[in-house]
C-alpha positions as CSV (number, residue, x, y, z in Angstrom):
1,X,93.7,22.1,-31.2
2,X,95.0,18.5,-29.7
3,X,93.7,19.7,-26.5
4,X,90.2,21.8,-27.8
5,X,89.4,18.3,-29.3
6,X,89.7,16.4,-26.1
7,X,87.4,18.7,-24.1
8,X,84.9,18.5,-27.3
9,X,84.5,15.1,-27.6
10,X,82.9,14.4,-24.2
11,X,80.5,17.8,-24.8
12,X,79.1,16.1,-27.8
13,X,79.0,12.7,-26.5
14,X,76.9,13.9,-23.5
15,X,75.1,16.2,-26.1
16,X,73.8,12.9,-28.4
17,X,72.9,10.8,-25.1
18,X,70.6,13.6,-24.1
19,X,69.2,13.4,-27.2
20,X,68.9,9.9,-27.4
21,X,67.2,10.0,-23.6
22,X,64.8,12.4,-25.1
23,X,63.7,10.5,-27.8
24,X,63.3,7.6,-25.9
25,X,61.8,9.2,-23.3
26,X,59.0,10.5,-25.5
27,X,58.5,7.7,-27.4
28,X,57.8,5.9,-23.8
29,X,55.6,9.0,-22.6
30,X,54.2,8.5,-26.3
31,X,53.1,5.1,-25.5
32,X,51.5,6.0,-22.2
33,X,49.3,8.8,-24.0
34,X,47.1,5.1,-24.9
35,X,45.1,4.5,-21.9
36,X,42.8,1.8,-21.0
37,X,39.2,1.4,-19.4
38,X,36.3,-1.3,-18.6
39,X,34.0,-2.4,-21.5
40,X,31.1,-2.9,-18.7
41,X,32.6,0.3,-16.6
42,X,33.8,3.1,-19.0
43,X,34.8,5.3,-15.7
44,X,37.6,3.5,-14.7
45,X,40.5,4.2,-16.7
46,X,44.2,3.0,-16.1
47,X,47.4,3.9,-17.5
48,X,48.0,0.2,-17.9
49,X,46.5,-2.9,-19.5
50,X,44.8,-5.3,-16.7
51,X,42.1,-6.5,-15.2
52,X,38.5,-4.0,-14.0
53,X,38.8,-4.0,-10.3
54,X,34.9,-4.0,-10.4
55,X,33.7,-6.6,-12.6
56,X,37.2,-8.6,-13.1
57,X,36.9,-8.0,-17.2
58,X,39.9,-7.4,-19.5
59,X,40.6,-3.5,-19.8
60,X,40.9,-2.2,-23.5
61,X,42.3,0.5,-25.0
62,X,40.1,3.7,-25.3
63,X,39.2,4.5,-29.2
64,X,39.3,7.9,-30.6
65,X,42.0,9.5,-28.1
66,X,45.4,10.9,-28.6
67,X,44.7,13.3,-31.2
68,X,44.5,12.8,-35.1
69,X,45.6,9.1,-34.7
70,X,42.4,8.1,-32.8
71,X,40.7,10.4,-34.8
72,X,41.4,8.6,-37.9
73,X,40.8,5.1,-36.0
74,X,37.3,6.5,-35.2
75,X,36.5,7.5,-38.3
76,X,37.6,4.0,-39.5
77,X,35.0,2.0,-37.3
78,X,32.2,4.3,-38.3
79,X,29.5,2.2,-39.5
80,X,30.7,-1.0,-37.7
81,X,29.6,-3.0,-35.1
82,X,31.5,-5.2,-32.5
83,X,30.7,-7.4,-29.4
84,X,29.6,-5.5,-25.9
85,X,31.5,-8.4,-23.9
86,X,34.2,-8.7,-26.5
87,X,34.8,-5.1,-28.0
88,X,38.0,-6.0,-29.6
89,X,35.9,-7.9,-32.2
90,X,34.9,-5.4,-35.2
91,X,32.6,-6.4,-38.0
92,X,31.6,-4.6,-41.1
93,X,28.2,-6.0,-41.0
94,X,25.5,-6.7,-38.0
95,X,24.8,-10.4,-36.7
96,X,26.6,-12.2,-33.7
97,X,29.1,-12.4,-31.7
98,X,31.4,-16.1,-32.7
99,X,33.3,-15.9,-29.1
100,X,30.0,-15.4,-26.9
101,X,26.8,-15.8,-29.5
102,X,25.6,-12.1,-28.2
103,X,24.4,-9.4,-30.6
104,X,26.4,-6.6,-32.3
105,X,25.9,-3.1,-31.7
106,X,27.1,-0.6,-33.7
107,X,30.3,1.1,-32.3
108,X,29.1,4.4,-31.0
109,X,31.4,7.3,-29.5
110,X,30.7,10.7,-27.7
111,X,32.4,13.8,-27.7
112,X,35.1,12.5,-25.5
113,X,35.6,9.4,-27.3
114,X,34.0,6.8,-24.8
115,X,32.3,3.5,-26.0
116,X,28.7,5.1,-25.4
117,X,27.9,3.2,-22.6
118,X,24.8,4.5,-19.7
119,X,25.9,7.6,-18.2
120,X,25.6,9.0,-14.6
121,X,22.7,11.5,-14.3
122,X,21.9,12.9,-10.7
123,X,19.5,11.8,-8.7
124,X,17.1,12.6,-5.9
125,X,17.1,9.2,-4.3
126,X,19.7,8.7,-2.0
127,X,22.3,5.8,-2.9
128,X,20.7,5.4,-6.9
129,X,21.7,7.7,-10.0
130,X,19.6,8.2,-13.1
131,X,21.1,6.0,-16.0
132,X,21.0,7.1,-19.9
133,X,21.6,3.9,-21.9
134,X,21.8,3.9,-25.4
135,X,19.2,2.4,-27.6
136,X,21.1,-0.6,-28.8
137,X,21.8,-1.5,-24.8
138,X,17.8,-1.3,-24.2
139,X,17.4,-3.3,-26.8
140,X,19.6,-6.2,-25.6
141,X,18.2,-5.5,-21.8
142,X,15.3,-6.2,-22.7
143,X,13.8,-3.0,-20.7
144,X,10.1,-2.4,-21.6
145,X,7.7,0.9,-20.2
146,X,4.5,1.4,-19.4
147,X,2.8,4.6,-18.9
148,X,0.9,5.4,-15.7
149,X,-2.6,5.8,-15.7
150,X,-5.2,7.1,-13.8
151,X,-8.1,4.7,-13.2
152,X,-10.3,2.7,-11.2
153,X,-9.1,-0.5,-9.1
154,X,-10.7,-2.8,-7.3
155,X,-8.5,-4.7,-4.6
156,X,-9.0,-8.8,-3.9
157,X,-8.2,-10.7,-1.3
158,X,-8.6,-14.7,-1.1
159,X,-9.1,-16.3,2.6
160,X,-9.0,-19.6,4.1
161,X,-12.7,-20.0,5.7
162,X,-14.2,-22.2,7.9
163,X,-18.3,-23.6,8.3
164,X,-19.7,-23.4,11.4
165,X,-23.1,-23.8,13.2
166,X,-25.3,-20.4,12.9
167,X,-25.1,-20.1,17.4
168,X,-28.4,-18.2,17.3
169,X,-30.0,-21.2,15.3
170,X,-29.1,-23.9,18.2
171,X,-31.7,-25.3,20.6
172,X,-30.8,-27.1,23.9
173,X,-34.0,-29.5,24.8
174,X,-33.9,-29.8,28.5
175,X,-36.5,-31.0,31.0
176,X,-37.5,-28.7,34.2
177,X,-39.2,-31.1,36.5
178,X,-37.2,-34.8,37.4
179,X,-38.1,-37.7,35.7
180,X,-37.4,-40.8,34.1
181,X,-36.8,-41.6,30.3
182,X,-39.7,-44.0,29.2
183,X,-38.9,-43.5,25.1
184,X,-36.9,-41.9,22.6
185,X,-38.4,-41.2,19.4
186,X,-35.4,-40.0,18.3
187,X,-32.4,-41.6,19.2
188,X,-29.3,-41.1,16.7
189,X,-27.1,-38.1,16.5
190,X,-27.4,-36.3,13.0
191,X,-30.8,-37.4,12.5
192,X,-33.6,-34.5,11.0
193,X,-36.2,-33.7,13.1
194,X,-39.0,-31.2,12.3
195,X,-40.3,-28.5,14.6
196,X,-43.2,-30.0,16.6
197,X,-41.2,-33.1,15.8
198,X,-41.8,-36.3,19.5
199,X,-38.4,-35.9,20.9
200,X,-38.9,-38.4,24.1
201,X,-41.4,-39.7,26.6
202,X,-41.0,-38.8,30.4
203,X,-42.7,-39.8,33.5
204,X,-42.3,-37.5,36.1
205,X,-44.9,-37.7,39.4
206,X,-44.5,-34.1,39.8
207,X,-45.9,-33.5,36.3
208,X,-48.7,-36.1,37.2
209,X,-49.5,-34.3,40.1
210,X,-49.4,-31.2,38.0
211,X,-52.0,-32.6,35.8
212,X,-54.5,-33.8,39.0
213,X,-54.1,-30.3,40.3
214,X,-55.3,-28.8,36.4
215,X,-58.5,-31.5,36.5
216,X,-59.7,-30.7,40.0
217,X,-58.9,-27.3,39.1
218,X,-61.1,-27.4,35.9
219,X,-63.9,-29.4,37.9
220,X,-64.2,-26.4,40.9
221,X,-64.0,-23.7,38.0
222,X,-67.2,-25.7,36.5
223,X,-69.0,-25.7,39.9
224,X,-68.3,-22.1,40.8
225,X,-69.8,-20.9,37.1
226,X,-73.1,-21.9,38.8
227,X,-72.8,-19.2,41.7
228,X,-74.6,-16.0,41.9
229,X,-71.4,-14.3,43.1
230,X,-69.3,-12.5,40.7
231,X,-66.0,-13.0,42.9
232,X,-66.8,-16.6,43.0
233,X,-67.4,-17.3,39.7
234,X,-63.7,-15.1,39.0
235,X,-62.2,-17.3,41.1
236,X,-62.9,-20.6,40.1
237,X,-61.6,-19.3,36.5
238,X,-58.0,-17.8,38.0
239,X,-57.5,-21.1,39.9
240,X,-58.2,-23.5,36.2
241,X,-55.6,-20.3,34.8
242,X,-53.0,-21.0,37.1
243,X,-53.1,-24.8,36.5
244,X,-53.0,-24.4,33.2
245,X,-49.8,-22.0,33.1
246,X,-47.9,-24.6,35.5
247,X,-48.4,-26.6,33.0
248,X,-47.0,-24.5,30.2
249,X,-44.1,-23.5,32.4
250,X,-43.1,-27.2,32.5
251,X,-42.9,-27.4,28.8
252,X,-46.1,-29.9,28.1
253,X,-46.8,-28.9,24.7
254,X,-50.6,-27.4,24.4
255,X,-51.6,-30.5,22.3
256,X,-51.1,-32.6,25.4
257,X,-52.9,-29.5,27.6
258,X,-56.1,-29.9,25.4
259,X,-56.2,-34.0,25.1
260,X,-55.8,-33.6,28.9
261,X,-58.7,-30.7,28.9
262,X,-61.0,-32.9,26.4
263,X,-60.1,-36.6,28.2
264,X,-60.3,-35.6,32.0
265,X,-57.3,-38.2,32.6
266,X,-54.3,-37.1,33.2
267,X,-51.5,-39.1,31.2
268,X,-48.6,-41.2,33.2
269,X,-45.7,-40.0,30.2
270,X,-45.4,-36.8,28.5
271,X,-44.0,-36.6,24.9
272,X,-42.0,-33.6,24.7
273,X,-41.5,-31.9,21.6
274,X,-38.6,-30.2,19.0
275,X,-38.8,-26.3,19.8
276,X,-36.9,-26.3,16.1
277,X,-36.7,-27.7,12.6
278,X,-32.8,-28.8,12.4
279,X,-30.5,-31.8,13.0
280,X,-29.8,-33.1,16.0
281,X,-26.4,-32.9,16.4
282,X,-25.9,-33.2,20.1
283,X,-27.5,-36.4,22.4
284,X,-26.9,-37.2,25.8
285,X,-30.0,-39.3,27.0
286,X,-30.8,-42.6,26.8
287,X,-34.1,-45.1,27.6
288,X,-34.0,-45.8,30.8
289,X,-32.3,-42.6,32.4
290,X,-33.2,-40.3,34.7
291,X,-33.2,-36.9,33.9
292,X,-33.4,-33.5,35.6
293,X,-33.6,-29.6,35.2
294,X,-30.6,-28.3,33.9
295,X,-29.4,-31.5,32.0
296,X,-28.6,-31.3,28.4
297,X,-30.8,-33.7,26.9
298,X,-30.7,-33.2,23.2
299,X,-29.3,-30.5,20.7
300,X,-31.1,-29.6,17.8
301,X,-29.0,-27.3,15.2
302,X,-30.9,-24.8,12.3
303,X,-28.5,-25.5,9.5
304,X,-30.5,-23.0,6.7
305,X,-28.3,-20.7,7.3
306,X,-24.7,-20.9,8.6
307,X,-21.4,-19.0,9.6
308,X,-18.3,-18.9,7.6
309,X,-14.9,-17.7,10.0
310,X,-12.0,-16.7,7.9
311,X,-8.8,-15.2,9.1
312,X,-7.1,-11.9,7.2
313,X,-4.1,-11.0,8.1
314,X,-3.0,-7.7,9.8
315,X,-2.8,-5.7,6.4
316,X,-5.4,-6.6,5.0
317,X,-7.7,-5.7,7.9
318,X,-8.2,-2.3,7.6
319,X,-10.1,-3.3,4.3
320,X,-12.7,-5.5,5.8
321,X,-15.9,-4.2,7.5
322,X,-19.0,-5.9,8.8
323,X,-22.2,-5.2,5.7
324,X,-19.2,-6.0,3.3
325,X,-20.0,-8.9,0.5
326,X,-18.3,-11.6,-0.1
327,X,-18.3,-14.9,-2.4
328,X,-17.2,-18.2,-1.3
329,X,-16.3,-21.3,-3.4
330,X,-16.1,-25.1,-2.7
331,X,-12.3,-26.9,-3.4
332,X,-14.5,-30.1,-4.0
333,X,-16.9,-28.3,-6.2
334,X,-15.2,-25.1,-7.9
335,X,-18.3,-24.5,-10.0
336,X,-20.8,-23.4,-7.1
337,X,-20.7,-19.9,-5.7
338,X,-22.5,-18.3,-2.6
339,X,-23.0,-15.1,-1.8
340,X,-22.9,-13.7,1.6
341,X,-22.0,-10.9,3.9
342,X,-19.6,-9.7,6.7
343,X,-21.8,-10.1,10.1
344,X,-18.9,-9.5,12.7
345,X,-15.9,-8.4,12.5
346,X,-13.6,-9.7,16.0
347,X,-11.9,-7.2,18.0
348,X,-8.4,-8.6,18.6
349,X,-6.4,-10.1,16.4
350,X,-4.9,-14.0,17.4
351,X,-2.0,-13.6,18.7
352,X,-0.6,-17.3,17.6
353,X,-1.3,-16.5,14.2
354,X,-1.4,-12.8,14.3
355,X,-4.6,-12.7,11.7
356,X,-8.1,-11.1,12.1
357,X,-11.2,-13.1,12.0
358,X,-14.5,-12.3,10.2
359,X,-17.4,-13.7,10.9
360,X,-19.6,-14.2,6.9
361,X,-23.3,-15.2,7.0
362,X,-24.5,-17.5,4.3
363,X,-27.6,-19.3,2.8
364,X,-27.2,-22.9,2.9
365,X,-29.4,-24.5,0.4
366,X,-29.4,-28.2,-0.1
367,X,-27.4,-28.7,3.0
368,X,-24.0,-27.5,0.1
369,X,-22.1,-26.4,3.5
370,X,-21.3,-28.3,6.4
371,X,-19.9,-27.2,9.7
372,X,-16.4,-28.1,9.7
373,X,-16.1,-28.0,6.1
374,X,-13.1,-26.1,4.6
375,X,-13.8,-22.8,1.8
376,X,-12.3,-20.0,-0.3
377,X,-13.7,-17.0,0.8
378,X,-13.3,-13.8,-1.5
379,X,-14.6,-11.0,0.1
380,X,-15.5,-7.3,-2.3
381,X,-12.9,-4.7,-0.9
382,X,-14.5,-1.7,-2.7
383,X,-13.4,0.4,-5.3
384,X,-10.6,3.1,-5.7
385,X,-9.5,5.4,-8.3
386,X,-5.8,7.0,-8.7
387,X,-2.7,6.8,-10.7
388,X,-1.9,3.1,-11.6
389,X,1.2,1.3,-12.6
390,X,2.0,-2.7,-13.9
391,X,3.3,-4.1,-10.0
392,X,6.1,-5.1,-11.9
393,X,7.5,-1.6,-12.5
394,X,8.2,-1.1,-8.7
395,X,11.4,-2.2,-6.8
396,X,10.4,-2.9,-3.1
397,X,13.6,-3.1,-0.6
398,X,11.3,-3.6,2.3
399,X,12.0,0.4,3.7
400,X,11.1,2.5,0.4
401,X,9.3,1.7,-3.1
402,X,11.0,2.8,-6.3
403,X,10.5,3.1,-9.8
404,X,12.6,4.3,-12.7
405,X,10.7,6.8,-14.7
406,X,11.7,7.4,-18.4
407,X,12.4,10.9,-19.5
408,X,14.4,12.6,-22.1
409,X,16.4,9.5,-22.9
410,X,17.3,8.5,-19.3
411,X,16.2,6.5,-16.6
412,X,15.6,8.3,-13.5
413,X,15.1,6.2,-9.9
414,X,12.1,8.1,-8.1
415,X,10.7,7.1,-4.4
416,X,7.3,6.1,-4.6
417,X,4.3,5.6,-1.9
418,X,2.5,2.6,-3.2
419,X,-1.3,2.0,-1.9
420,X,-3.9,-0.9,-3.1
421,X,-2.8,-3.7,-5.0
422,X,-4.4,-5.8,-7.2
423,X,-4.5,-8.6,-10.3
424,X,-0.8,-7.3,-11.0
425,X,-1.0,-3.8,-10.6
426,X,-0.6,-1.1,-8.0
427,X,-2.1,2.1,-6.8
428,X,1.0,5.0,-6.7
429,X,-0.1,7.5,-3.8
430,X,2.5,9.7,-4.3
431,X,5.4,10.2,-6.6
432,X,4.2,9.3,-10.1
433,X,2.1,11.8,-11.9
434,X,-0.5,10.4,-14.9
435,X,0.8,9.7,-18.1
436,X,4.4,9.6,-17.2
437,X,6.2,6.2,-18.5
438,X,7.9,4.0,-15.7
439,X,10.1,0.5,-16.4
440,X,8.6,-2.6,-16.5
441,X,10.5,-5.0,-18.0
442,X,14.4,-5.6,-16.9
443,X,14.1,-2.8,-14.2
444,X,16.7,-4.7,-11.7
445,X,19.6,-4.1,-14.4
446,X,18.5,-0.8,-14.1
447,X,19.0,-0.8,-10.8
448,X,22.0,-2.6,-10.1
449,X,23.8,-0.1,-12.8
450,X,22.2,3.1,-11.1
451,X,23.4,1.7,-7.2
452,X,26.9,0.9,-8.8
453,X,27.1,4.6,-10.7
454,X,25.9,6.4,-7.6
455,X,28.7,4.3,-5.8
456,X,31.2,5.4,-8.6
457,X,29.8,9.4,-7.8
């Protein structure tokens, strides 16, 4: 019996220490059953208290797992509400948050237990996953919708212009014979002259010659009326014809040809007149010079109506045309408004500024523009009717438009193809049927959280 006792006593010894290693052993495999996830990212969970490898926040442990216990704890915080950023802070009644100031939610949990945070939904856009927040988190988002309609939009555009001179309403005064400048009746750039209008005096001894030739001319015409011959009588009359068109073609202005015709003295200076009403705006002469064919004398400039050159850049050229309409405003006067049109449109663009320039007609009553002057032009880019969404609602990345449509409670990222643009809204080409409801309001959260759950996938 002495020696059955010795070999029993180690047998039971070993016997309790297993059991003790048991128990202790499942009371530590008891305490891992608690696991522990990210408030802001309910996907990672850990075994272990820490830190979210995503977002740095403290990980908490999960509610409602490891059987009746959670269970029970679940049951518990029904009807209660705690902190988003703090979740370890329960209250039995709504208000905020003492550590951060931010709203309670309710405490909300799904089949599995999780906080009810957005879940991962598939997507068709590659790199983004379709989000399903709860309504509390929309709420404190701030995310707003819109639903897309289909309706008319008319596209605006706003361009730097600049007045010029009408080209087609400028007149060169030049001299064709050589002379000398005897007086300038009008003698200061800027100055209005009427059409008609004394411009200068010249002597020219060609031009006095020219007028000796018209009077002997005239007096053999007169002579040869009296002859019985037909062919003398014809020529008499084709010789006083041609003195009279050298005359013309040396610009002396018909009132000058008939005081010459009535007088029967030729005149030592001719006054040369303004071929146009205007401004003159251009004036190299002075008393005293000499002057020949070719030289520019004076300019006179038609400023009834002038040109207004604005620049468009590359996109929004294919919008412009030449018959198009357009309004331009003054900065100095912002109450006066002309209305034009698109005259020419220019080939090439400029390749320093890379912009297209349009060439805009306009009435200029009162003298309101002035070449050189500087204007707001806002030309009408017509009309277009399609499916149209708040401008807000799309997320451009500079390769792909996208908008998060709303649909059975979650947010799903859809590529658009996004056409006209105007006054805060856009024209969806493809993509976006009518009457479905897109983001508006807080759409980047959106987006950040579908890129980081599609990362997660």
């Amino acid at each position: 019996m002495k020696s059955l006792r010795i070999y029993l006593l180690p047998l039971l010894l070993l016997t309790l220490g297993a059991g003790v290693t048991g128990a202790c052993g499942g009371a530590e495999e008891a305490g891992h059953d608690h696991k522990y996830h990210c408030p802001m990212h309910p996907d990672y969970v850990s075994d272990e208290p820490g830190d979210c490898p995503i977002c740095g926040m403290d990980l908490v442990p999960i509610e409602g797992e490891g059987g009746q216990a959670g269970g029970e704890e679940q049951a518990a915080q029904a009807g209660k509400y705690h902190c988003p950023m703090h979740p370890d802070y329960v209250s039995d009644k709504p208000g905020d948050c003492p550590i951060c100031g931010m709203d309670l939610v309710p405490i909300e949990g799904d089949a599995k237990g999780g906080s009810g945070l957005p879940a991962a939904v598939e997507s068709a856009v590659p790199g983004l996953a379709a989000v399903a927040p709860k309504e509390g988190e929309l709420r404190l988002a701030g995310v707003q919708t819109a639903v897309a309609e289909r309706r008319s939009l008319t596209p605006t555009s706003r361009a730097v212009g600049v007045v010029t001179a009408d080209e087609s309403r400028v007149r060169r005064v030049q001299v064709r014979i050589t002379g000398w400048v005897e007086k300038l009746h009008v003698n200061t750039t800027g100055q209005p002259v009427r059409a008609g209008q004394a411009l200068l005096s010249i002597y020219s001894p060609e031009l006095l010659a020219t007028q000796e030739e018209f009077l002997r001319a005239r007096e053999a015409a007169a002579r040869f009326s009296d002859s019985s011959l037909p062919e003398v009588r014809r020529g008499g009359q084709d010789l006083l014809e041609a003195a009279r068109r050298r005359l013309e073609l040396f610009d002396v202005p018909r009132g000058v040809i008939s005081r010459l015709e009535s007088t029967g003295k030729a005149q030592r200076a001719i006054t040369l007149t303004s071929p146009a009403s205007g401004y003159v705006t251009g004036k190299e002469v002075f008393e005293g010079m000499q002057v020949g064919p070719g030289m520019d004398l004076l300019t006179v400039t038609d400023l009834s109506r002038v040109w207004v050159e604005a620049d468009f850049y590359q996109f929004e050229s294919r919008s412009v045309g030449v018959g198009q309409r357009a309004t331009i405003s003054l900065p100095d006067d912002p109450g006066t408004r002309l209305a034009g049109r698109a005259a020419f449109v220019y080939p090439a663009l400029d390749p320093q500024s890379r912009t297209l320039k349009v060439r805009y007609e306009f009435a200029n009553p009162g003298l309101v523009l002035k070449p050189g002057m500087y204007v707001d032009v806002m030309p009408e880019l017509g009309t277009s009717e399609g499916v149209v969404v708040p401008d807000s609602a799309i997320i451009d990345t500079g390769t792909r438009q996208v908008v998060f449509v709303a649909k059975d409670g979650t947010f799903e990222p859809r590529q658009v193809r996004v056409g006209t643009r105007a006054e805060g809204e856009a024209m969806i080409l493809s993509g976006l049927s009518e009457g479905e409801s897109v983001a508006v309001r807080a759409n980047f959260l959106l987006d950040s959280e579908s890129r980081l759950r599609a990362a997660i996938q």
